[in-house]
C-alpha positions in Angstrom: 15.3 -18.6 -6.8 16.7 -16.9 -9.6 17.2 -17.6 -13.3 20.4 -16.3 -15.8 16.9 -14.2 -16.9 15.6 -13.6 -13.5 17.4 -10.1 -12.1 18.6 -10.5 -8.0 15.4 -9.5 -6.4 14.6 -9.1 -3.1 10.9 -8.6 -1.3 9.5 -6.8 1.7 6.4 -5.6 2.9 5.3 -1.9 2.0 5.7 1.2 3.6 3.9 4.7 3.1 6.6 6.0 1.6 6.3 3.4 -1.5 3.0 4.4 -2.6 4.1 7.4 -5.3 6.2 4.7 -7.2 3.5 1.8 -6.8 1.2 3.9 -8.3 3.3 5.2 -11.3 4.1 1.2 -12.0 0.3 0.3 -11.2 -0.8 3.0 -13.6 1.7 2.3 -16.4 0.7 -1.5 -16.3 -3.2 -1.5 -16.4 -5.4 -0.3 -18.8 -8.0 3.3 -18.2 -9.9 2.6 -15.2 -8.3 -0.6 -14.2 -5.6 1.1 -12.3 -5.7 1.5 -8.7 -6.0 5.1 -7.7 -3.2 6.9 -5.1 -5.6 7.0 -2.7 -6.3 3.5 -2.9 -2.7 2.5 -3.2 -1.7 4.4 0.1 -4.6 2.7 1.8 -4.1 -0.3 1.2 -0.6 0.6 1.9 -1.3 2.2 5.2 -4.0 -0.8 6.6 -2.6 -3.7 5.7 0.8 -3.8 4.8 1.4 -7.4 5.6 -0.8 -8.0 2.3 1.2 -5.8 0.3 4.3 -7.6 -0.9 7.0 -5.2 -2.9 9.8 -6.9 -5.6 12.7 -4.7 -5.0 16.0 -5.0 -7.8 19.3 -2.9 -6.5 16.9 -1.1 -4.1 14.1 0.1 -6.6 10.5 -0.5 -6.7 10.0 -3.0 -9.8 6.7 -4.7 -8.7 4.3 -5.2 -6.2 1.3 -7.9 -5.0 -1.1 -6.3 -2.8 -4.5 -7.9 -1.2 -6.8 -7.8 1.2 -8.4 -11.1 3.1 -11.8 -12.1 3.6 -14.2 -15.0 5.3 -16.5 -15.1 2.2 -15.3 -14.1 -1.3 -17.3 -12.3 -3.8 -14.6 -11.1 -6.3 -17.0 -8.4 -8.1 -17.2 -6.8 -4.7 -16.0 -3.4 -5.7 -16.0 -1.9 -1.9 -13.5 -4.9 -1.6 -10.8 -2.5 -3.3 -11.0 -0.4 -0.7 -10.6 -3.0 2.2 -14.3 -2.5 3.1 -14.7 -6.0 4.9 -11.3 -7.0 4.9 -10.1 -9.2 7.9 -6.5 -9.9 8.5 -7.3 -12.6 10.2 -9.5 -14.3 7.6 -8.4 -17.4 5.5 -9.0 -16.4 2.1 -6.7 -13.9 0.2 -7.7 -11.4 -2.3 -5.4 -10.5 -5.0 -6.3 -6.6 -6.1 -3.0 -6.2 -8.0 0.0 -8.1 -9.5 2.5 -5.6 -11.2 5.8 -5.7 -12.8 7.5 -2.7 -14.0 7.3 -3.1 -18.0 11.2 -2.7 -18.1 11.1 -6.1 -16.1 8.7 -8.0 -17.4 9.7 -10.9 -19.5 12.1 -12.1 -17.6 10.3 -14.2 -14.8 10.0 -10.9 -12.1 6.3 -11.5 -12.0 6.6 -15.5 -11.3 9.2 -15.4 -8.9 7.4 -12.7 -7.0 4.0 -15.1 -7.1 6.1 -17.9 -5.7 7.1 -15.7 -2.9 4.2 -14.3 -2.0 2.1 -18.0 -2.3 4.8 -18.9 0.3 4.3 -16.5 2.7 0.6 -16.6 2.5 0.9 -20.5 3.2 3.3 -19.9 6.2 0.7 -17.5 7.6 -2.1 -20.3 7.3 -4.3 -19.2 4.7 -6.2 -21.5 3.1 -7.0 -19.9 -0.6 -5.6 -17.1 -2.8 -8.2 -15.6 -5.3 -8.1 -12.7 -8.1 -8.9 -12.0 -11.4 -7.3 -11.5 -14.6 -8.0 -10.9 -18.3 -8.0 -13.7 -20.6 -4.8 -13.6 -21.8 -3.6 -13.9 -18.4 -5.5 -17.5 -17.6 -2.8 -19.5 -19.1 -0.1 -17.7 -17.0 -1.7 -18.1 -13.6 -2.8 -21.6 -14.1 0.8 -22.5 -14.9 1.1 -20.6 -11.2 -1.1 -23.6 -10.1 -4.5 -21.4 -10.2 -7.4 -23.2 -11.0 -10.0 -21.6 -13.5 -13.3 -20.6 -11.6 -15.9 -18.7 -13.5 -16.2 -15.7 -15.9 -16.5 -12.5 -13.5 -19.6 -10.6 -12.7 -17.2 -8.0 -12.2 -16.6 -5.4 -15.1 -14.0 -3.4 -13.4 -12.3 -0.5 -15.8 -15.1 -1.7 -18.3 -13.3 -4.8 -19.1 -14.3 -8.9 -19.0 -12.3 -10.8 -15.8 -11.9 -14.2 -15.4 -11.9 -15.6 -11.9 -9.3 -18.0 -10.3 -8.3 -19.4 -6.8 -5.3 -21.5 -5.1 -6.2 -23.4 -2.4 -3.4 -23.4 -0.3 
């Protein structure tokens, strides 16, 4: 599934060894407190790699999608960043962090990468993906096929969130 603008890409699941350059793209892609910290990158890294999907172009680290998955979503849960409550087993996917290097953005990286992950979060039975994302990012994900929920309670990094979810 690639475009004459879409690079080769190829995906995998995350190992410890990824978190140093998932970090530097997580913290060059999100605004002050937004950003994911190391520690929180390594463990979610660490606990559930299956829910950490990695966009690789001729071997590098370009992007990421990582999660957690829950019986009952509250997206302003901020303990939920830190896998406090997470269930592998549970239907619902929580989206913490989509992330394209900015040297790839803009040329379909990031939707390709969705696509992929939707897919395998369908072939593992899931019934709804979930996250948030500014404003100017609502258009974007509903093209994904997100549906708009609700402004967030959450003000994460200080900033406004808008919630969406893909049933599955």
């Amino acid at each position: 599934m690639t475009s004459a603008m879409t690079p080769d890409l190829t995906f995998r699941h995350a190992r410890p060894e990824d978190a140093d350059r998932c970090y530097v793209i997580e913290a060059g892609a999100y605004e002050g407190d937004e950003a994911a910290t190391l520690a929180k990158i390594t463990k979610r890294i660490r606990e559930y790699p299956h829910g950490f999907l990695i966009t690789e172009h001729d071997g590098q680290i370009i992007g990421f999608i990582n999660c957690g998955c829950a019986y009952e979503v509250r997206m302003s849960d901020e303990e939920f960043k830190e896998l406090v409550g997470h269930d592998a087993a549970a239907p619902n996917v929580v989206i913490m962090s989509v992330v394209i290097d900015p040297a790839f953005q803009g040329r379909g990286c990031a939707t390709t990468m969705m696509h992929t992950f939707v897919e395998q979060m369908r072939a593992e039975g899931k019934r709804s993906i979930h996250l948030m994302c500014k404003e100017r990012h609502v258009v974007l994900y509903s093209r994904l096929g997100f549906q708009y929920q609700r402004p967030s309670e959450s003000d994460h990094g200080g900033m406004a969130w808008h919630e969406m979810v893909m049933a599955l």
